[in-house]
C-alpha positions as CSV (number, residue, x, y, z in Angstrom):
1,X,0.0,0.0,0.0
2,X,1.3,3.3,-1.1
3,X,2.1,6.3,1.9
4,X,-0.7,9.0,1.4
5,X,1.6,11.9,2.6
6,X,-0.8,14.9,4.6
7,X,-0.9,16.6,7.8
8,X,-3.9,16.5,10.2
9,X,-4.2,20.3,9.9
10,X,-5.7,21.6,6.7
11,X,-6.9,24.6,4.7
12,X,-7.2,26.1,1.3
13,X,-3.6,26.6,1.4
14,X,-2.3,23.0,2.0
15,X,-4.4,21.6,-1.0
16,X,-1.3,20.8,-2.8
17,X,-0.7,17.7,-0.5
18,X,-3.8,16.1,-2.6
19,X,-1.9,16.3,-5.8
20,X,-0.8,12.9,-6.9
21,X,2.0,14.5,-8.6
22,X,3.2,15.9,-5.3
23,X,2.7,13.1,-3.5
24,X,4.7,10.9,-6.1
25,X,7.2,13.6,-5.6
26,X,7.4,13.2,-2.1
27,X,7.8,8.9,-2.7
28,X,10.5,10.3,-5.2
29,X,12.6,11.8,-2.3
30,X,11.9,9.6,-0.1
31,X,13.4,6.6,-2.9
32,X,16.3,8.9,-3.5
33,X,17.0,9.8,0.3
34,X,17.1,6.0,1.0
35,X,19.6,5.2,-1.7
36,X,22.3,8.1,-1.3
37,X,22.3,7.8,2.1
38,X,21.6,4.6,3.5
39,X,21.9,1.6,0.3
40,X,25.0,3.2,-1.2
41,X,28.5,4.3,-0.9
42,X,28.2,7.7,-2.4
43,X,30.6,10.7,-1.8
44,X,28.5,13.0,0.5
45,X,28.9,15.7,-1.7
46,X,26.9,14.3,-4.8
47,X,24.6,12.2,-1.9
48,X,23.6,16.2,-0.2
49,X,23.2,17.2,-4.0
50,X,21.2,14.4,-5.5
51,X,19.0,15.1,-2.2
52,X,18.6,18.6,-2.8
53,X,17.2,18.3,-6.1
54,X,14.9,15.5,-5.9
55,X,13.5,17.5,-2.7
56,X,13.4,21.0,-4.5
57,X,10.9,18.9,-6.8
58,X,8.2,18.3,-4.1
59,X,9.0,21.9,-2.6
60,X,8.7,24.1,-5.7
61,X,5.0,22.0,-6.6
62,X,4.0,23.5,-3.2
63,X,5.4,26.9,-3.3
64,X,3.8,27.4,-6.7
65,X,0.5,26.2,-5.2
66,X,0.6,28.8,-2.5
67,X,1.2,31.6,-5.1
68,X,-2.5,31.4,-6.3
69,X,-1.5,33.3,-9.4
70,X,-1.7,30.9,-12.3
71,X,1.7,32.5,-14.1
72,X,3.7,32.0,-11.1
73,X,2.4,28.5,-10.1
74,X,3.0,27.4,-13.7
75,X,6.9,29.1,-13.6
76,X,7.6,27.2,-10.0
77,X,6.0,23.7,-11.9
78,X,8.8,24.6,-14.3
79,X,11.0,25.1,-11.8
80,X,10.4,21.4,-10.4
81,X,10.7,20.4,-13.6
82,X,14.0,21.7,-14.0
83,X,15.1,19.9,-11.0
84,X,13.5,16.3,-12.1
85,X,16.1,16.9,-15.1
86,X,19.1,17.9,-12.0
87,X,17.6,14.6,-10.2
88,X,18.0,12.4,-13.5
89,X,21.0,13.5,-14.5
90,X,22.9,13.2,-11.2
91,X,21.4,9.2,-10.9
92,X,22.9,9.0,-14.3
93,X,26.5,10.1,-13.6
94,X,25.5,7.9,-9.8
95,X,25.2,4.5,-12.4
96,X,27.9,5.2,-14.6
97,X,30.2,5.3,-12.0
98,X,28.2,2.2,-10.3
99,X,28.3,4.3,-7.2
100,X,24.1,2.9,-7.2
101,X,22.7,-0.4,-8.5
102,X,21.3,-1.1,-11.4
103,X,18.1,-2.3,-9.9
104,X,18.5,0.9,-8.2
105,X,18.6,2.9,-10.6
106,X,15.8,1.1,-12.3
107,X,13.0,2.0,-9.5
108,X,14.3,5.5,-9.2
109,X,14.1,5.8,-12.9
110,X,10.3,4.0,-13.6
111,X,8.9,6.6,-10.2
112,X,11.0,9.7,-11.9
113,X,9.2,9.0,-15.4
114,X,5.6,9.2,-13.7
115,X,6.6,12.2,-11.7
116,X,7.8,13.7,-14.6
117,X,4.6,13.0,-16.9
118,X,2.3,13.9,-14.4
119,X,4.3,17.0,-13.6
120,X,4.2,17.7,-17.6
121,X,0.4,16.9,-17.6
122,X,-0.2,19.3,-14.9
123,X,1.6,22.4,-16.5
124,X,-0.5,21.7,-20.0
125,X,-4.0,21.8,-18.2
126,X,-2.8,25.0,-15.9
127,X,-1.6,26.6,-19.3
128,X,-5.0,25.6,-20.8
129,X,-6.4,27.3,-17.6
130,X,-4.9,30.3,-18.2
131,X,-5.1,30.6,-22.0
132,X,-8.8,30.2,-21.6
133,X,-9.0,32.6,-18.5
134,X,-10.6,30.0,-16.2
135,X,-8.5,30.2,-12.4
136,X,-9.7,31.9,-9.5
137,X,-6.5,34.0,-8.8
138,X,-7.3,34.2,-4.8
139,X,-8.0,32.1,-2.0
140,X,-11.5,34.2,-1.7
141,X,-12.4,36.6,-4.1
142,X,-15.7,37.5,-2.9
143,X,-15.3,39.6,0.4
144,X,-18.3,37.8,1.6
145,X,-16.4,34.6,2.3
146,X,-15.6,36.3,5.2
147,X,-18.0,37.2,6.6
148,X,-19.0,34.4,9.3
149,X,-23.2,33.9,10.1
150,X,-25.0,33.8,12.0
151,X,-23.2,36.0,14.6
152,X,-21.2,34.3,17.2
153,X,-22.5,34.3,20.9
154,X,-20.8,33.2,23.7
155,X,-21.2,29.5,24.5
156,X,-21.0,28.3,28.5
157,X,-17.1,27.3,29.3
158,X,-18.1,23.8,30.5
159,X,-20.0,22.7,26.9
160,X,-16.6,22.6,25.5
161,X,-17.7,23.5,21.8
162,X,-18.3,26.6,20.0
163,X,-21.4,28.3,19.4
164,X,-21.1,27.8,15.8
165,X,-22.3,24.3,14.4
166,X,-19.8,24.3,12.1
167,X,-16.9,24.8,14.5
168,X,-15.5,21.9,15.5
169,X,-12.6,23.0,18.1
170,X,-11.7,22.7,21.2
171,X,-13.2,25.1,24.5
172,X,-10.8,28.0,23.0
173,X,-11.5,28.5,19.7
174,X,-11.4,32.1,17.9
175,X,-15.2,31.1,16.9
176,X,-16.5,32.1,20.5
């Protein structure tokens, strides 16, 4: 069974954690952390810097994501993009120098190809989205969404929820 990577805490801003193609980045890191520093002897140098770029791939899918503007998501998908390529290339010089295996290299190699297409996928329907003007640019647009009904009231301390059906904290929550 595959790791479903997500915290308990969520909001509009952490929806990027439901991306397959971030998740598969996140297996991606996860395959290369395991080989450069636990499986194989490699110089810790190239391990730090094979690392670095297969991590920079999950990370720039994310800070995209919090951008909300479409032409800066899509430049920081590009951006992981460019380090999938700085991922492959250093497993390639990692093999020819047998400093990995080949089976190895082979599972890095088959979950790099998916992250990459999916990544490749994903840029081509945001740059459809954007070419036919259909994103939401914000996390609310409409003013109204914040606006919270029906007004609050104060709820007794020992009920240990908020007024608010909706809310679901704990005796101190902002909602009271």
């Amino acid at each position: 069974m595959e790791q479903y990577y997500q915290t308990e805490l969520r909001n509009k801003n952490r929806g990027y954690m439901k991306l397959i193609v971030w998740q598969k980045a996140i297996q991606l890191f996860d395959l290369v952390w395991k080989t450069a520093f636990i499986d194989a002897k490699i110089d810790f140098k190239l391990r730090s810097q094979l690392a670095d770029a297969a991590q920079s791939v999950s990370a720039n899918i994310s800070e995209g994501y919090g951008r909300r503007y479409i032409t800066e998501y899509i430049q920081f998908l590009y951006y992981a993009l460019g380090s999938m390529g700085e991922t492959m290339t250093r497993a390639i010089g990692l093999k020819q120098t047998e400093q990995i295996s080949t089976e190895r290299f082979h599972d890095f190699d088959s979950l790099h190809y998916e992250v990459e297409n999916r990544l490749l996928r994903l840029i081509d329907k945001l740059e459809q989205k954007r070419d036919d003007e259909d994103w939401i640019a914000r996390i609310a647009e409409d003013p109204e969404e914040y606006v919270i009904t029906p007004p609050l009231r104060r709820r007794p301390a020992e009920s240990g929820r908020a007024s608010s059906p909706a809310c679901r904290m704990p005796r101190f929550c902002p909602c009271e």
